[in-house]
N, C-alpha and C positions, 0 to 999 in steps of 0.2 A: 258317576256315583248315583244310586237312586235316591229319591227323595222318600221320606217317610211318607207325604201323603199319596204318596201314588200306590203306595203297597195297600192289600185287603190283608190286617188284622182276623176276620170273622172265623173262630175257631180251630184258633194258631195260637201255639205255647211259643211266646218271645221271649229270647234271653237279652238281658239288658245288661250291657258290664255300664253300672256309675260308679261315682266317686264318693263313694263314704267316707272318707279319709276323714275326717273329724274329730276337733277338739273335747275330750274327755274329762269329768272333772272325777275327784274320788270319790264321789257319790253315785256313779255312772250315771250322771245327764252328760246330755250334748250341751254345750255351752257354746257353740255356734252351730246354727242348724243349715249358714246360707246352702251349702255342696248339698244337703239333702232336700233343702226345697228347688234348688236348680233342677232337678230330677224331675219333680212333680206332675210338668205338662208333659213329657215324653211319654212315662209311666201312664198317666189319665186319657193321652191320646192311643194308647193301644188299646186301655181297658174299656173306653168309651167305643172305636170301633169293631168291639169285638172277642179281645185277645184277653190273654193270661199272661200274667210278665213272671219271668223267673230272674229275678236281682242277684248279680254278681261282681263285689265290691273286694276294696281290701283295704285294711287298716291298720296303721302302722309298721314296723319293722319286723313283725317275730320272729324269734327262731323259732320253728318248726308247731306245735300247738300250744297256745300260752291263751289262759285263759280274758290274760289282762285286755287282748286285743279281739276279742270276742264281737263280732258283730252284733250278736242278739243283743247289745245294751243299747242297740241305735232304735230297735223297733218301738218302743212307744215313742219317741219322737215321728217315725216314718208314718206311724197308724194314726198319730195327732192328726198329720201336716196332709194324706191320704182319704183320714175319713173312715177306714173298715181296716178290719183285721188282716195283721202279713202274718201267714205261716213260717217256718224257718225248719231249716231242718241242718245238722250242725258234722255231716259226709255224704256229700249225692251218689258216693259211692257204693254206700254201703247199701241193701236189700231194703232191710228195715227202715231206710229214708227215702229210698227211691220212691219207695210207691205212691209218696206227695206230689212229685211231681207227677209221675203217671194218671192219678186222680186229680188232677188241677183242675177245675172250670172254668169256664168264662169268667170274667169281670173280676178273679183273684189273685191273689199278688202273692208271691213266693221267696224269700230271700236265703240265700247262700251264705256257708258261715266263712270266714275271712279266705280269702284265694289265697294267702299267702301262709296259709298253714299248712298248702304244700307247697316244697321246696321244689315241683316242676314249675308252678306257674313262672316264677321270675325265670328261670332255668328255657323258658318256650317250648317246652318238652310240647311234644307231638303227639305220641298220644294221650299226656293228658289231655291233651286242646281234644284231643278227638271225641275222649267219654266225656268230654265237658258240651260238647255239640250234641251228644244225642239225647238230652233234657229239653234240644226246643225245635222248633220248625224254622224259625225266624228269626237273625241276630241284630243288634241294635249297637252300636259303639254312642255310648253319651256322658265319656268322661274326658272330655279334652286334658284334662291332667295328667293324664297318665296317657297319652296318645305319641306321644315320645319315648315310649317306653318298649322296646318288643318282648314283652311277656307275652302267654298262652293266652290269657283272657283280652288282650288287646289285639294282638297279632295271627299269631297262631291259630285259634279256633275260627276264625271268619275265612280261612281256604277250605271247609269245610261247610257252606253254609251256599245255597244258591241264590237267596234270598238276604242282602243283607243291606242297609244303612245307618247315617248316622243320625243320632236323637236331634230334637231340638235345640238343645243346650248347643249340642258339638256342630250343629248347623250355621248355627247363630255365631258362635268362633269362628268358622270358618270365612262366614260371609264380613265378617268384621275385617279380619286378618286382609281378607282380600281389597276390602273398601279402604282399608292403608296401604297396603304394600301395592295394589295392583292398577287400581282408578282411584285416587285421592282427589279431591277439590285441594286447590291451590287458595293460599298459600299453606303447607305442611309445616305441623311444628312436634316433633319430637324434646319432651323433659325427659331426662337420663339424670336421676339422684343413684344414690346409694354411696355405700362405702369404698366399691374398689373398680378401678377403670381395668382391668385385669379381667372380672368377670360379666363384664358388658361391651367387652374390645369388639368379641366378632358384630353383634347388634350395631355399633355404633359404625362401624365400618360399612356392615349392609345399608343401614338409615340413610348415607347420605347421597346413595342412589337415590334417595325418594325425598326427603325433605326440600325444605326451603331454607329451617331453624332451625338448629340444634344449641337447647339448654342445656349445659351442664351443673349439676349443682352435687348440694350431700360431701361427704366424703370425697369422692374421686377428683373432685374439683381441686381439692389443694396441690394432686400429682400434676395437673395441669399448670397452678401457679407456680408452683415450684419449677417446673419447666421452664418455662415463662422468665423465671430469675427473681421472681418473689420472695421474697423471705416470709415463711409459716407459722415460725415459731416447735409448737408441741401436737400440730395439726398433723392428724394420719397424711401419712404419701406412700405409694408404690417406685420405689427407687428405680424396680426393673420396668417399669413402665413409661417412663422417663422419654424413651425415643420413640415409642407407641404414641406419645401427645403430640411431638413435633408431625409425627407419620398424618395424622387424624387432621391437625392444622391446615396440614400441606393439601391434604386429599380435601378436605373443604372449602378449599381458596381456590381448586382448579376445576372443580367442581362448581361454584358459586354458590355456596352453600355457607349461612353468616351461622357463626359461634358465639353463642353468649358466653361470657364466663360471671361469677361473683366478682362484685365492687367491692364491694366491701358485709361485714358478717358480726355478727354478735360472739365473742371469744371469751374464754373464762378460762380460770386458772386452777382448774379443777373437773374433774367426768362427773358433775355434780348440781344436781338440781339447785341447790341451795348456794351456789358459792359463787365467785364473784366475778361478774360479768362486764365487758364492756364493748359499746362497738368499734370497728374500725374498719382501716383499710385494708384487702382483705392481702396487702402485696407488702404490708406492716405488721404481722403477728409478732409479738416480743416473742423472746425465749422463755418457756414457762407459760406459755399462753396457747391455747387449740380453740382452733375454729369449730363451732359447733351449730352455727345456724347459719343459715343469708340474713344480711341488713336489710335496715329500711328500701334503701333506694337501690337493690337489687332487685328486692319485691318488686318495688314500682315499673321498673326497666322489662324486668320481666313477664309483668301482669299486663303491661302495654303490646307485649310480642302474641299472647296467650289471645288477646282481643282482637287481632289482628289474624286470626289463625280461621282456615276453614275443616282445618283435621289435625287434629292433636293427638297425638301419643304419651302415655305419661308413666313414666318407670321407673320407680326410685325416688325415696323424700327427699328433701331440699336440708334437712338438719334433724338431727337427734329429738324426732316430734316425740317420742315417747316422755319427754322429759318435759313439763308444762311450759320451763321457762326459754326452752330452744324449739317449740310446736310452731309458733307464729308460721316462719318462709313456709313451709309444709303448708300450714293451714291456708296460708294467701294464695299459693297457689293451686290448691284444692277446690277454692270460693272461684277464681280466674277460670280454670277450666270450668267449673258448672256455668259460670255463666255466660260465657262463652259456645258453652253447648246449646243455651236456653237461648241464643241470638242466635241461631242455626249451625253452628259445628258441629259435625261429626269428631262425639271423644271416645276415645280407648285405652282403659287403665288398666294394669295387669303389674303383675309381681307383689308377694307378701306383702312389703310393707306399703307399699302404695296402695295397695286395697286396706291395711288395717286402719291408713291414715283417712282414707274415704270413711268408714265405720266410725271412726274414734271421731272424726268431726261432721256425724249423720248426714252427708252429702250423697249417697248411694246412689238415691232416684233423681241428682241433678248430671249423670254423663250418660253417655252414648248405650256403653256397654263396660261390662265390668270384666274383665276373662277370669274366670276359675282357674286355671293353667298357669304357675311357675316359669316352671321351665321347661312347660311344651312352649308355651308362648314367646320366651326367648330361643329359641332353636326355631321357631317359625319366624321369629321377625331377623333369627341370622340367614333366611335364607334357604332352611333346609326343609324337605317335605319330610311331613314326620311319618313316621312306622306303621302308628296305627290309624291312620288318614290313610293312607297309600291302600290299609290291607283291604279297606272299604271299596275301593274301584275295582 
């Protein structure tokens, strides 16, 4: 794959597919800008050596042209976070808009209205990808989030291109991904929260090739006790996942691979910030009772493995953070991994709610690397090379 700095920019239209994909409010601001300043160095290194960028993003789900998903409501944020004016032009198809791109100069920046107002790009349609190629000299893929996806503007369009790599952002993923999965410093500690062991089977399957630790916590953990022969009480479980835990046991123990599980958890008798809590054991949930955080001395058990760690992965909360009075496990193990990282680990956090629990408890600039990417990020850490990775070599 090439690397961005190897290419000469100087008086070359690059087309840059990122990830606008951004939170909207009904006011049309952006009310998280992180996916658009992720862009920033990619965008500023082509314009500083030289080049013209043409921005090609998409946002949200539309059917077919809807004005609600309008890119153009992103550019005063872009032009903030940039510094100068983004043109836009809102069909590169049409005559009357091409000729912006045809007159680009140096050092200005062009944005694309949503790819997914036509119904080729998800579709990978071919020639779209092809009139979408001849807007630039040079392609740039810098939206790891969508790098699992084979649409036109990920996939598609770059067999058209002689010239092509990936941005900064998607370089920085990459080389992450690989500092986990590929050469780790020992001892490895993968955290696995969330709600369901069902959609982190294949991940956790791949991880224990590479671990040392594997934390289970969140939701999925009570399938686990429940396995186990616990009694959970009103605690979610995956009933069908049931021989998936004993499978995951088994392959860890032949493997030499230790399992954490919760000790014990804070439980309430209610899905309810306000109602009433208590802690316990986590293999004694009454009936009418759900688990909805880790205890004290699960933290502490846990915070101990986290210190001990020289590469952490962390995916998926520890409890119901959204909620002040089940934030705690989440938040302790939030504070563990940064400082963990600040004693020299390498961390890697990825997935919705573990990144929003990073924001929500301003620890951002205390990990490794944050990944922008969902569920590229899981389909790379199951193992699989993603699509719009691949279309880059």
């Amino acid at each position: 794959m090439n690397s961005i700095k190897d290419i000469s920019f100087e008086q070359k239209k690059v087309l840059i597919r990122v990830d606008f994909n951004v939170p909207i409010n009904d006011k049309d601001q952006v009310t998280d800008n992180s996916r658009i300043k992720s862009s920033i160095p990619t965008i500023k290194h082509v314009l500083d050596q030289g080049g013209s960028c043409i921005l090609a993003s998409h946002l949200g789900r539309p059917k077919g042209v809807d004005p609600q998903f309008s890119l153009k409501k992103i550019i005063p944020e872009l032009e903030h976070l940039l510094n100068l004016k983004v043109k836009f032009i809102s069909d590169f198809f049409e005559s009357k808009d091409k000729h912006q791109v045809l007159d680009l100069k140096k050092g200005e920046v062009l944005l694309l209205e949503n790819l997914r107002f036509n119904p080729e790009e998800t579709a990978a349609d071919e020639a779209f990808a092809k009139r979408l190629s001849t807007l630039a000299d040079i392609y740039i893929n810098d939206a790891f989030g969508t790098t699992h996806r084979e649409h036109a503007s990920t996939v598609t369009v770059a067999k058209f291109f002689e010239i092509k790599c990936a941005g900064l952002l998607l370089q920085r993923e990459i080389d992450s991904l690989q500092k986990l999965l590929k050469n780790p410093k020992s001892p490895v500690t993968a955290i696995i929260g969330g709600a369901k062991v069902s959609s982190k089977l294949s991940v956790i399957v791949n991880m224990l090739n590479v671990v040392d630790n594997l934390i289970i916590g969140g939701g999925m953990a009570y399938t686990f006790i429940k396995n186990n022969g616990g009694s959970i009480g009103d605690s979610i479980f995956e009933k069908d996942c049931l021989n998936d835990c004993t499978k995951i046991i088994e392959q860890a123990r032949n493997k030499g691979v230790n399992i954490y599980l919760p000790t014990d958890v804070i439980a309430s008798n209610e899905f309810s910030d306000s109602s009433l809590k208590k802690e316990i054991n986590i293999f004694e949930i009454p009936e009418g009772w759900q688990g909805l955080d880790i205890g004290t001395q699960t933290r502490k058990e846990f915070e101990k493995i986290i210190f001990s760690s020289k590469t952490i992965l962390w995916n998926g909360p520890m409890g119901v953070f959204e909620m002040s009075s089940f934030e705690h496990g989440t938040k302790e193990v939030a504070i563990a991994v940064g400082k963990a990282t600040a004693q020299g680990a390498f961390s890697l956090v990825g997935g919705g709610d573990s990144v929003a629990a990073i924001k929500k408890f301003k620890l951002e600039q205390s990990v490794s690397c944050i990944s922008t990417g969902g569920g590229a990020m899981l389909e790379s850490l199951e193992g699989k090379v993603l699509p719009g990775i691949k279309a880059l070599s």
